[in-house]
N, C-alpha and C positions, 0 to 999 in steps of 0.2 A: 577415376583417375587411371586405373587398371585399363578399362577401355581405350582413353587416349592414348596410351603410351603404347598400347596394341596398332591401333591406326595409324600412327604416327611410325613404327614400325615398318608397315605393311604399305606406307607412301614412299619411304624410304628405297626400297626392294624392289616396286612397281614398275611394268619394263614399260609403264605409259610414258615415263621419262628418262628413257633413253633418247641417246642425240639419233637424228633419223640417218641413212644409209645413203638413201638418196637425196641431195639436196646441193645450193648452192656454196651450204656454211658446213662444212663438214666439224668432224666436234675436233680436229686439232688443227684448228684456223684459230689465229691469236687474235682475231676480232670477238673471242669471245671472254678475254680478258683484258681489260682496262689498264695498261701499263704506260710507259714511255714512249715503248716504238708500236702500240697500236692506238697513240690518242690519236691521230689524225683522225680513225674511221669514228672518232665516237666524238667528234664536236659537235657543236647544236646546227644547226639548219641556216642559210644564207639561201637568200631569196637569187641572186649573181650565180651561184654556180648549182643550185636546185640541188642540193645534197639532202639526205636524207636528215628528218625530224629526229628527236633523242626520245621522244617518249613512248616505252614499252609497255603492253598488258595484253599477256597473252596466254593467261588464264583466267577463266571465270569457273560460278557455280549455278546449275542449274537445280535447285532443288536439292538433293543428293544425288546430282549427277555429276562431272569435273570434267570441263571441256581444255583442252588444251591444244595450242597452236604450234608446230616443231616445224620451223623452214617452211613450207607450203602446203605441208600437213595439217591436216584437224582431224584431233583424238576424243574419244570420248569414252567415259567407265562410270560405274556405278561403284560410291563410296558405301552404300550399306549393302552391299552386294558384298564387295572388299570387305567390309567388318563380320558378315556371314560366312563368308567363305576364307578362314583363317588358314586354314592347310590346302586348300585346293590349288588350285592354279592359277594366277591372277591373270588377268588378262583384258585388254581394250580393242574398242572399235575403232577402226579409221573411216572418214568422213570421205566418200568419194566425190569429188569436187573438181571438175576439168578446167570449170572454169579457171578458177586461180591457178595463176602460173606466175606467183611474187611471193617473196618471202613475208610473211604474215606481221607484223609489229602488231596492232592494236585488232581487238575483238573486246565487243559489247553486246549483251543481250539484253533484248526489248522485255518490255514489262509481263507480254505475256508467255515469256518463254518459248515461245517458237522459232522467231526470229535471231540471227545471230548476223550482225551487221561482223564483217572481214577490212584491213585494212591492212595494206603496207605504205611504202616508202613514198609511191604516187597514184595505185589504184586504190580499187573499192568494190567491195563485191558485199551480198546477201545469201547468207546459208538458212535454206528452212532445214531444221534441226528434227530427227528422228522421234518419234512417239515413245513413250517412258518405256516401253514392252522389247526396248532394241536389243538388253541386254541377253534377252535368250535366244535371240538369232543364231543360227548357225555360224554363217561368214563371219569373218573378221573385216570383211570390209562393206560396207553401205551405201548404196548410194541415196544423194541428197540433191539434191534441188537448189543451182546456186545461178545467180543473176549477177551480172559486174553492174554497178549503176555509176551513170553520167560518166561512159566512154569518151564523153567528147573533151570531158573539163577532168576526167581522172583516169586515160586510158592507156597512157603513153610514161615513158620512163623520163621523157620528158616534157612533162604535165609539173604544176605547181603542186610539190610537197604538201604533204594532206599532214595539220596539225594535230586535230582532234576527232574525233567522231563520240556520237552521243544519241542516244535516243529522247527526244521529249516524251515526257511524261506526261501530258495532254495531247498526244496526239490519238488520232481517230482510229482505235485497233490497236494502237502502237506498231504504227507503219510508218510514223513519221520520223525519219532520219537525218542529222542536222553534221554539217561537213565541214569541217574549219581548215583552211589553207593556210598558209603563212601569209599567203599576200593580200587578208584580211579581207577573203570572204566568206562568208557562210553560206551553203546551199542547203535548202531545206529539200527533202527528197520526199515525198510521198511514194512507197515502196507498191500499194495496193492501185494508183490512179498511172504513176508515170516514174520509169525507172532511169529516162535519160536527160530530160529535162527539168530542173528544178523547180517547184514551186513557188520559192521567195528568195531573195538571194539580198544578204546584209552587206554593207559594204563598211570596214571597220579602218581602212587605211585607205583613203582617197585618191585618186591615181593622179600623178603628179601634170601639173600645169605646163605647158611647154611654152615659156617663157625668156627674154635675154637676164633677167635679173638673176643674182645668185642668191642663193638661200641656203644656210648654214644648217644642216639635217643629215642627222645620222640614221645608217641604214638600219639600225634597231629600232627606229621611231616607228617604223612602217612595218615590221613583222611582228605578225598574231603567234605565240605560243601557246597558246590555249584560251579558251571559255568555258561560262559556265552561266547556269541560269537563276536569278536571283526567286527569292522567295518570303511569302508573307501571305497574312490573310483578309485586310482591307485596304491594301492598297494597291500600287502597281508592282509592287516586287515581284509574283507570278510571271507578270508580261514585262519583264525585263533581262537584257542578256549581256554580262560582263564581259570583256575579253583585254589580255592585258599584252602588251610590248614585250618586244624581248629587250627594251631597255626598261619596260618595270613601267612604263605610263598602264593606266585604265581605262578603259571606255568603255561605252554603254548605252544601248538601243534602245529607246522604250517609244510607245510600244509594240513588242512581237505578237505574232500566237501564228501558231501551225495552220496553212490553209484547213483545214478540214482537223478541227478541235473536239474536244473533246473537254467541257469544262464543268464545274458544280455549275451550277443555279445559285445557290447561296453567296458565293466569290462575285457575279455579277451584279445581285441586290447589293451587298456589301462595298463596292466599289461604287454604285451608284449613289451611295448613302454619303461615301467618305467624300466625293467631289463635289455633292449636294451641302455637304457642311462647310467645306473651306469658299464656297461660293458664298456664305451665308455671314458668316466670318470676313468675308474682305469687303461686301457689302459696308459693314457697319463701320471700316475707315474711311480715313479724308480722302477723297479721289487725287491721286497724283498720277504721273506719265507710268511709275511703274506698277502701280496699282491699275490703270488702264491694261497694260500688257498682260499681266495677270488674269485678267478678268476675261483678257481675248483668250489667252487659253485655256482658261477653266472652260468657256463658252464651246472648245475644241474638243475639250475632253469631256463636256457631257453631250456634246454630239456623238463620239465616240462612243459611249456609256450606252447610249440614247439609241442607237441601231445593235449594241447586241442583247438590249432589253426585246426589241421587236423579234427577234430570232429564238425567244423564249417562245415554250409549247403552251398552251394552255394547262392551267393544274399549277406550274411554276409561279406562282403570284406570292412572295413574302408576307408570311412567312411558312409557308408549306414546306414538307422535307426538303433538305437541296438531293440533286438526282445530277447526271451527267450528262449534261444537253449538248449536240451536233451544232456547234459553230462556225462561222466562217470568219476571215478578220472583215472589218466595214470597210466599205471604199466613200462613204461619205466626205471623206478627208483627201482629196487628190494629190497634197503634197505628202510625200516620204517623210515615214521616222527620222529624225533628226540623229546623228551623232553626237551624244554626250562626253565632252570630256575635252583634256584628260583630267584625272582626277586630281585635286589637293590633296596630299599626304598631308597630315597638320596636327603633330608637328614635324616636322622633318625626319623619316626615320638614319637612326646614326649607321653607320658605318661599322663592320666587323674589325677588330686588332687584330694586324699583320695580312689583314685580305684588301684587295685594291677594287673590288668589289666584284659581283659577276650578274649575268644575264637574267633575269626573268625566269621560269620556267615553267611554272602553273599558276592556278587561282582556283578558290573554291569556294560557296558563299555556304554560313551555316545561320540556323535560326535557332534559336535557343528557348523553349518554351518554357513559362514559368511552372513553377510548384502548384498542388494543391492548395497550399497553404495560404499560398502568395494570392490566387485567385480568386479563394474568398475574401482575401480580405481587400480588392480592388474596388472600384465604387459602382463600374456596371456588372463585375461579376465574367468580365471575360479577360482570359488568359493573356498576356502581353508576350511580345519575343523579343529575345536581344539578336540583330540582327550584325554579325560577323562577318568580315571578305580574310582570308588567307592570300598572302601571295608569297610564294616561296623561290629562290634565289639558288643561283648553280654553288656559292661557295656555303650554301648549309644556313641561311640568314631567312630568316619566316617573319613575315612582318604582320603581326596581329591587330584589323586595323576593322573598329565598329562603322556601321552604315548608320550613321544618326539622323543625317538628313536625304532620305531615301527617295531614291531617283523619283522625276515624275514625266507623264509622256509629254514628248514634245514635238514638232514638226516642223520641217526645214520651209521655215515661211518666213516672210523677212525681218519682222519684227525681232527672231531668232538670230536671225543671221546678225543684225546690227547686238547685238547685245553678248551674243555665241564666248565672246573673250572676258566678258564681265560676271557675267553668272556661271562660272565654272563649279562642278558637283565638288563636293569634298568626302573624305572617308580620314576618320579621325584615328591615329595611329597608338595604339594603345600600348603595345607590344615590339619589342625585335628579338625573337627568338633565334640562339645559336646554338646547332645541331654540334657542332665542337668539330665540324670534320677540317677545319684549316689548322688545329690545336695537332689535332691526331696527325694531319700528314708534313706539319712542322716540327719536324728535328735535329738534332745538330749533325747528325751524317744523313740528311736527306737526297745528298745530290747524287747522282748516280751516271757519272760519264758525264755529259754538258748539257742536261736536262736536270728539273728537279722532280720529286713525287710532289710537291706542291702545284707543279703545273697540269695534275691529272685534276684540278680541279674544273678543267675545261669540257671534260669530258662526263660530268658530272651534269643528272639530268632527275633532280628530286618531282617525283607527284605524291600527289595527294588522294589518296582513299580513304574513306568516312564510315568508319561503322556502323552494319545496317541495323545492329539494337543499339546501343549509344551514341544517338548523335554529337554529342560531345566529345568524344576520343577522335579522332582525326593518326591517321596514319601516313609517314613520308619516305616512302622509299626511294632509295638512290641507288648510285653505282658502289659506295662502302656501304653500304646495310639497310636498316629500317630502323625509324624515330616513333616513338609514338609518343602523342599529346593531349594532355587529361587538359581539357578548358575548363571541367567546370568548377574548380572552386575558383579561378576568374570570373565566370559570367553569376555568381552566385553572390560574390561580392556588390559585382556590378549592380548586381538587382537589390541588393539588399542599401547599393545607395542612393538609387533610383527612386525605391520605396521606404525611405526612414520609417521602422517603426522597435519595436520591441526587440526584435530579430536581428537589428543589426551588431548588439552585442554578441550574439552567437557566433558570428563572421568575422569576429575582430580576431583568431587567434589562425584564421587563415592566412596562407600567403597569397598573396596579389597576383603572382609570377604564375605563369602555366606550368608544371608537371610537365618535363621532359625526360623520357627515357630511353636508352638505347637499347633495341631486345635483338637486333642480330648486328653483327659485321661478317663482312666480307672483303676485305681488305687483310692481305698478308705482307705481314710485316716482313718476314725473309725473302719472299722475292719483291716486293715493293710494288704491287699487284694486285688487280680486285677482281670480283667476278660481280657484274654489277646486279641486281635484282632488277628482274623482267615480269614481274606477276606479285603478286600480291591478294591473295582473297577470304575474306572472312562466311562462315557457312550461316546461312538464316532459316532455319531446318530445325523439328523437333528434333529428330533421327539422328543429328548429328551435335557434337556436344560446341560446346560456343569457346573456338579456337580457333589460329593462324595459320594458314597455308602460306609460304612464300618462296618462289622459284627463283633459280642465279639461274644467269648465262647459261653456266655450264652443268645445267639443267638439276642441277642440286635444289628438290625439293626439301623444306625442314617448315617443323609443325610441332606446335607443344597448342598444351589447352591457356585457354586465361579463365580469371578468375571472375565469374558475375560477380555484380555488386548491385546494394537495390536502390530503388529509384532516388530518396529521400534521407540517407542516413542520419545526419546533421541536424534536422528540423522534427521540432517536436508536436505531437500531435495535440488534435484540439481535445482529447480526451485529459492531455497532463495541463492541460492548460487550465481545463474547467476544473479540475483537480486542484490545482494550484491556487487557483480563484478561491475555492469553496471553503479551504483548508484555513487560509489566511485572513476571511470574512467569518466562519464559523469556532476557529481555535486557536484565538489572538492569546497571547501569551499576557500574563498580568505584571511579570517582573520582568527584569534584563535576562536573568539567567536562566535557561527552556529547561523543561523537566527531565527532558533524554537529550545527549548528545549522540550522534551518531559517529565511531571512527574510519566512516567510509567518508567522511564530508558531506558537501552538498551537491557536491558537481560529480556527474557521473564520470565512470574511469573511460578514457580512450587508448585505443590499445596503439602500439608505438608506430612509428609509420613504417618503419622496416617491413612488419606484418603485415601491412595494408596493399600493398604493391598491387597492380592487376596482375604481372606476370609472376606474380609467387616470389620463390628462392630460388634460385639467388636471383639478383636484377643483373646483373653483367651481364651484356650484351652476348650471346649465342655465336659462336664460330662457326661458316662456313663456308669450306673451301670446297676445292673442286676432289670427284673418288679419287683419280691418282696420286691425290698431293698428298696424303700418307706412305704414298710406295718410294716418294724419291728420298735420297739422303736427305738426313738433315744435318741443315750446315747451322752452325751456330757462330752466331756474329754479334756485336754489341748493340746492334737492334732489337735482336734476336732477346739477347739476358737484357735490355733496359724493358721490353715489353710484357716479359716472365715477371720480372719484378714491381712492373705495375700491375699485373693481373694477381700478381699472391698479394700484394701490399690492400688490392682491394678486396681480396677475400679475406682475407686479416682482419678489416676492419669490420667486415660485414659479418665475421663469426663473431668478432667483440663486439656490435650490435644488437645481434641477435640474442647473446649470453647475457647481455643486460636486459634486452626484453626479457630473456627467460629468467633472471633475478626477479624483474618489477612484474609480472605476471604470477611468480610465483607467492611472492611477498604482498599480493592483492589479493591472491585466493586467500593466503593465510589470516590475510586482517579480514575479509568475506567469513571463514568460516569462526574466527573470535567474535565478526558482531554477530553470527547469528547463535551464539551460546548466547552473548550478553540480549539479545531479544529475546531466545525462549527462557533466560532468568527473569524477565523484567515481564512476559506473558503469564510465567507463572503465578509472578507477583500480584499482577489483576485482577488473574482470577482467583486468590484465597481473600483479595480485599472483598470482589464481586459478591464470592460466598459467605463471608464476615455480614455482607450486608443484607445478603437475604435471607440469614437465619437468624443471628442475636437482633441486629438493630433493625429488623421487619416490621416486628408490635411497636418498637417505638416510633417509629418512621408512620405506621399507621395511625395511631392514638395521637401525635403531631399532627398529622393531616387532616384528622377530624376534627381539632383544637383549632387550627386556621380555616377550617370550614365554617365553623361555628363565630368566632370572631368575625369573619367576614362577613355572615348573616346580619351579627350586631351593628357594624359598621354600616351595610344598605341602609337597615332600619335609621339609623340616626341622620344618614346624608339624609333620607329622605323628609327628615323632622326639619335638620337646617334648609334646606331649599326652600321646603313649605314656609319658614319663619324668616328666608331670605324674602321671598315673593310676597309676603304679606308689610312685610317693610317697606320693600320698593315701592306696590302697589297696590294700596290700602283699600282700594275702591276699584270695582267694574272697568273695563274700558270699554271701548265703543263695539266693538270687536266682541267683545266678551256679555255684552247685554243683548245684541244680538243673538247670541247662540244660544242664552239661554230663553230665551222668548220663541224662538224657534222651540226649544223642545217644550215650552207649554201649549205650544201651538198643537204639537204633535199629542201631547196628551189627552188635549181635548178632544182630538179627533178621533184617539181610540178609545180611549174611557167615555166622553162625553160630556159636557158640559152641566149634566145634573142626574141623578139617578134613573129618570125617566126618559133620556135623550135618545128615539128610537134613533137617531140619523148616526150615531155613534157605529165605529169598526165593531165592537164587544160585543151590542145589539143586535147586527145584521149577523155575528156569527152565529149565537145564540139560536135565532130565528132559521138560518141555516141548517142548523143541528137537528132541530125539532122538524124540520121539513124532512131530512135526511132519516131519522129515526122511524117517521110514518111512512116514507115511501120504500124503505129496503124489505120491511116484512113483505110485503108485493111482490116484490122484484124478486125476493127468495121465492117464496108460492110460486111464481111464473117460470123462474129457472126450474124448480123442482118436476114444475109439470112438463114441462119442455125435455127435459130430461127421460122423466119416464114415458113421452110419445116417444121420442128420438129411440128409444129402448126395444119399445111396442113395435114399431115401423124398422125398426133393423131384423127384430126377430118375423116379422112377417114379412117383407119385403127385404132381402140380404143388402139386394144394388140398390142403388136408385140409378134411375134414366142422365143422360149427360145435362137435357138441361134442368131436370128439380135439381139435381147437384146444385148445377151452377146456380140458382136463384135461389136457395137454400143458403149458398158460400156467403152472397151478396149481401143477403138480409144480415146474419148474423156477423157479417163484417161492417156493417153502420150501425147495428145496435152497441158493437162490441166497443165500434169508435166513437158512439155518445157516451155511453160510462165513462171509457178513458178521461175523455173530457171534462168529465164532472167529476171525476177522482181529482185530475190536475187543477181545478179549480179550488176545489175543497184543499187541498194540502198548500197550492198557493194563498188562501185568505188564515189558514193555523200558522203558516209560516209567520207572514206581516203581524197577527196578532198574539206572537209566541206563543201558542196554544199549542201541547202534544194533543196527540192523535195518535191512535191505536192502528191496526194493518185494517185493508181494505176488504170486506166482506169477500169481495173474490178470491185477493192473496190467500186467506184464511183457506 
């Protein structure tokens, strides 16, 4: 923690942000505060007079490096550089870049870090970004390597306002750069093939018909404020791309992919698999008109499927590792992806109190992956997601809305077109989350000269950035501060009613509603003013600890840490489970009342939520203003004391929170440390019973056990008296079965004993005969060994060698004499066997 508050220091103090010297925005331009007389410069974007987009980010992180954009500058420093050099002199690099000659808004860096796509108000440019080694250069200045791309459609001040910028995350290298306009097109850029001409270009607002009829259509129906790219992992959510209105409609493309891709192998079998199933599945209904059309385009989409299985390498055959194979999209398909949409909100989401509503302003798709827990116990064994769309609103309004029936590709063919208004996608509205900013800037002396601070909510332009370790948190910053939104004991819920099982009593004491919290403002209440937040970044870095970086206008960096938290808290493992099992099947209780109570209960203790917070103590949202606004007077006005006295009123409550946690924590240690007296009472107890029983009642406990040894001997003995006098009742006489088998064994008798004393053909006879053969012929075979022996003796001592081949013929012989005994051993021990006759060891064994 020491550390962080170190960093967080030394971000503070960094002259990486300061306002720059040279530039078009100098730092006492009131366009760098959000008030009355400067909303005009911060409304959203109109396609009619090509004004400038609202959405800022114009800082990232490279590793531990911090790249920042100041007017037409780009800065760069090393963060653990800064946390090593605590006394020394801080100091940054500036990015020499000729290219750009426009005030920077938006910067994004590509997957592999090299890349740094640049954007303003109507250009766009590419910065290749310095090697990690820049920080020991001498210069303070650098130069880099930058490219404007697609001069023709982004090069002019009078070019269509550039919405989004985004790098795909399948593209080839991660050079594929995707360009969102307001006038709803996307250009996909290939940065490594072609810097002026786009690759694929999406059309998301149709260009109007030029016709005598009139048609009722408002100019927000037609502008893109942002996109974004869905995701999943056997279906089309990968190859699809959201993009929503600035009146809040959705639309959606499917399917995309980056000329020159970059995809698993696995996601391709997996897709081939899932459109091979619903084929097989529609099969087995009644054929009807819309079951026909169906069928046409399952037929499209496994052609689809069906050429980028051919564009697999050899080795890629399912189910080999998946690897990342060089795609192109299929042109088998000559008509264009279709336009999806707009979406069904369903159920209609409501409306904010006292807000008359406002514009659109981003959208963000999240996947929510299940548990371990949850995994195993599904029926194939593989993980499910809950699949989320965010879309957030200029008056602070987030509508939390699941993708349940998740897009699928389609293609502007006609059977489309006649149908295009009848099968509209839907996204089911779960949520309307409100950020409180219309609460906040409604008050009874809000009016200020013949404007109100409620009308700054025009100028109000919230996005969304997603935590790169918790995909679950979601963060929303605006022109008052930054929200942030814990989903998951929502989508935990969700899953637990998805999948009824045991679990879902666990869940029940969650609340349904998402966790909203406000961790900064910026918004002053005395001058009725904000400095809006331009950056926002989370660090995904050993080296640096897992905390908030987030920049104002007025270039007021602030940063505290947050709290990790682990994956699974709530869910219990299969280790208490089988514990649970074992305990309940093996030490069933025989009365009502259990031998030990325990005064911790049954249910493990949870500690209060105050304590659980991500952003620690206190939760009230962080103030920051701009450096000077501590130097000027301060006036105090009844804004002024109604805002002091909400801010003590909530730390009032939140020290009486905390001093009740710190009661009921302490009042849990103390009954904690009373049960473990009363266990090690009730252990000691055990054990003088344990040793009561191994020393006085041992011999009785023993002399007992030989007594029921003994009885149970008697008991065999007698069952086996009744059964025999059982079986002689039931079945007084032979059965057929039973006469058999004893005739078989006089059969056998005869044949080893013989049918009369003299019966040479008899087993006994032939062994006998055996014997006596055996007995005459081994004194020989001794004699012959013996002689054999002492030549073998003679012929070593006179002769040492022998020649290679007497060896050999020597080997030979004595290995078929050696293999007839064997023989007649194995013969011999096999006929004493049959006629259970011992027999003594083998003259040679001996």
């Amino acid at each position: 923690m020491d550390n962080d508050d170190t960093l967080a220091t030394l971000l503070n103090s960094h002259p990486i942000f300061s306002t720059p010297s040279k530039t078009f925005l100098p730092s006492h331009d009131s366009s760098l505060e959000l008030s009355t007389n400067t909303l005009s410069s911060f409304k959203p974007a109109n396609v009619s007079d090509n004004s400038a987009t609202g959405r800022r980010q114009v800082m990232v992180l490279r590793d531990t490096d911090l790249i920042l954009a100041a007017g037409k500058e780009l800065r760069i420093t090393s963060l653990s550089d800064a946390k090593a050099r605590r006394s020394h002199t801080k100091n940054y690099k500036t990015l020499h870049t000729p290219n750009i000659q426009f005030k920077i808004d938006q910067i994004t860096l590509n997957s592999s870090g090299k890349l740094l796509a640049v954007a303003g108000a109507f250009q766009l440019a590419v910065v290749v970004l310095p090697r990690a080694g820049y920080s020991r250069l001498v210069p303070d200045i650098i130069d880099c390597k930058s490219i404007q791309i697609g001069q023709f459609y982004h090069g002019l001040d009078s070019a269509v306002p550039i919405a989004k910028i985004e790098w795909h995350p399948w593209g080839e290298a991660g050079s594929t750069l995707m360009v969102m306009t307001i006038d709803g097109k996307l250009r996909e850029y290939d940065i490594s093939v072609d810097t002026e001409e786009p690759q694929q270009v999406l059309t998301f607002a149709p260009e109007k018909k030029a016709g005598r009829s009139f048609v009722a259509e408002d100019a927000s129906e037609r502008e893109v404020v942002a996109f974004t790219l869905g995701k999943g992992k056997a279906d089309w959510g990968p190859l699809t791309v959201y993009a929503v209105m600035r009146s809040g409609d959705v639309y959606s493309i499917c399917p995309y992919m980056p000329q020159n891709s970059s995809i698993p192998s696995a996601y391709i079998h997996s897709l081939e698999c899932f459109i091979s199933a619903k084929q097989e599945f529609l099969a087995q209904e009644t054929t009807t008109q819309a079951n026909k059309n169906m069928s046409m385009l399952y037929d499209y989409q496994h052609k689809y499927v069906d050429a980028l299985l051919k564009q697999l390498p050899p080795g890629t055959v399912f189910p080999a590792p998946s690897r990342s194979v060089l795609i192109h999209p299929p042109t088998i398909i000559k008509a264009p992806p279709a336009r999806q949409g707009p979406f069904l909100l369903q159920p209609s989401p409501r409306m904010l109190d006292e807000s008359e509503g406002g514009d659109a302003t981003d959208i963000v798709y999240l996947s929510y992956s299940q548990t371990e827990e949850t995994v195993s116990d599904a029926e194939d064994g593989v993980a499910e997601n809950l699949d989320v769309v965010l879309i957030t609103y200029q008056d602070g309004k987030i509508d939390v809305c699941l993708d349940v029936e998740k897009v699928e590709a389609r293609w502007k063919s006609k059977c489309y077109i006649q149908n295009a208004n009848h099968d509209l996608p839907m996204l089911a509205v779960y949520e309307c989350i409100d950020l409180g900013l219309v609460s906040m800037l409604s008050s009874p002396s809000s009016a200020q000269g013949s404007h109100s601070v409620l009308d700054l909510i025009q100028g109000n332009y919230p996005v969304f950035s997603v935590d790169p370790i918790h995909s679950d948190t979601i963060y929303v910053y605006h022109a008052f501060g930054v929200h942030a939104l814990y989903l998951r004991p929502t989508l935990e819920i969700l899953f637990s009613a998805l999948h009824p099982s045991g679990t879902v009593s666990e869940f029940s004491e969650l609340s349904s509603a998402t966790a909203v919290q406000s961790i900064l403002s910026t918004f002053s209440v005395e001058r009725k003013s904000s400095n809006p937040v331009i950056a926002l970044a989370i660090p995904d870095d050993v080296y640096l600890s897992y905390s908030i970086y987030i920049l104002t206008s007025a270039m007021r960096i602030t940063s505290f840490s947050l709290n990790p938290r682990p994956e699974s808290p709530l869910l219990k493992s299969p280790a208490d489970n089988n514990l649970v099992q074992s305990t309940s099947r093996h030490l069933e209780l025989l009365g009502d009342t259990p031998p030990y109570t325990s005064l911790l209960g049954t249910e493990p203790w949870m500690p209060p939520s105050i304590l659980t917070r991500n952003t620690g103590l206190p939760f009230n949202p962080r103030l920051s203003l701009p450096k000077d606004a501590s130097q000027r007077e301060f006036m105090l006005t009844p804004d002024t004391l109604r805002y002091l006295a909400t801010v003590v009123t909530r730390y009032s409550d939140q020290v009486r929170e905390v001093e009740l946690a710190q009661h009921g924590a302490e009042g849990r240690a103390a009954l904690q440390i009373q049960e473990v007296i009363r266990q090690t009472t009730k252990c000691r107890e055990l054990l003088a019973i344990v040793e009561r029983i191994k020393e006085s009642r041992r011999e009785a406990s023993q002399d007992r056990i030989q007594k029921v040894q003994q009885g149970q001997k008697i008991l065999l003995k007698r069952l086996d008296r009744m059964l025999q006098v059982m079986m002689e009742k039931a079945s007084p006489e032979l059965s057929e079965h039973e006469t058999k088998w004893f005739d078989e064994l006089k059969r056998l008798k005869e044949a080893v004993i013989g049918a009369d004393r003299y019966d040479e053909s008899s087993l006994s006879a032939r062994i006998r005969t055996l014997e006596r053969e055996y007995a005459r012929l081994m004194p020989t075979l001794k004699a012959l060994l013996e002689k054999e022996r002492r030549r073998h003796n003679q012929a070593m001592t006179e002769h040492p060698g022998l020649g290679f081949s007497q060896a050999f013929e020597f080997g030979e012989r004595s290995n078929h004499e050696r293999t007839r005994l064997t023989e007649l051993e194995q013969d011999v021990i096999k006929l004493a066997a049959k006629l259970d006759v011992t027999l003594g060891k083998p003259p040679l064994a001996k």
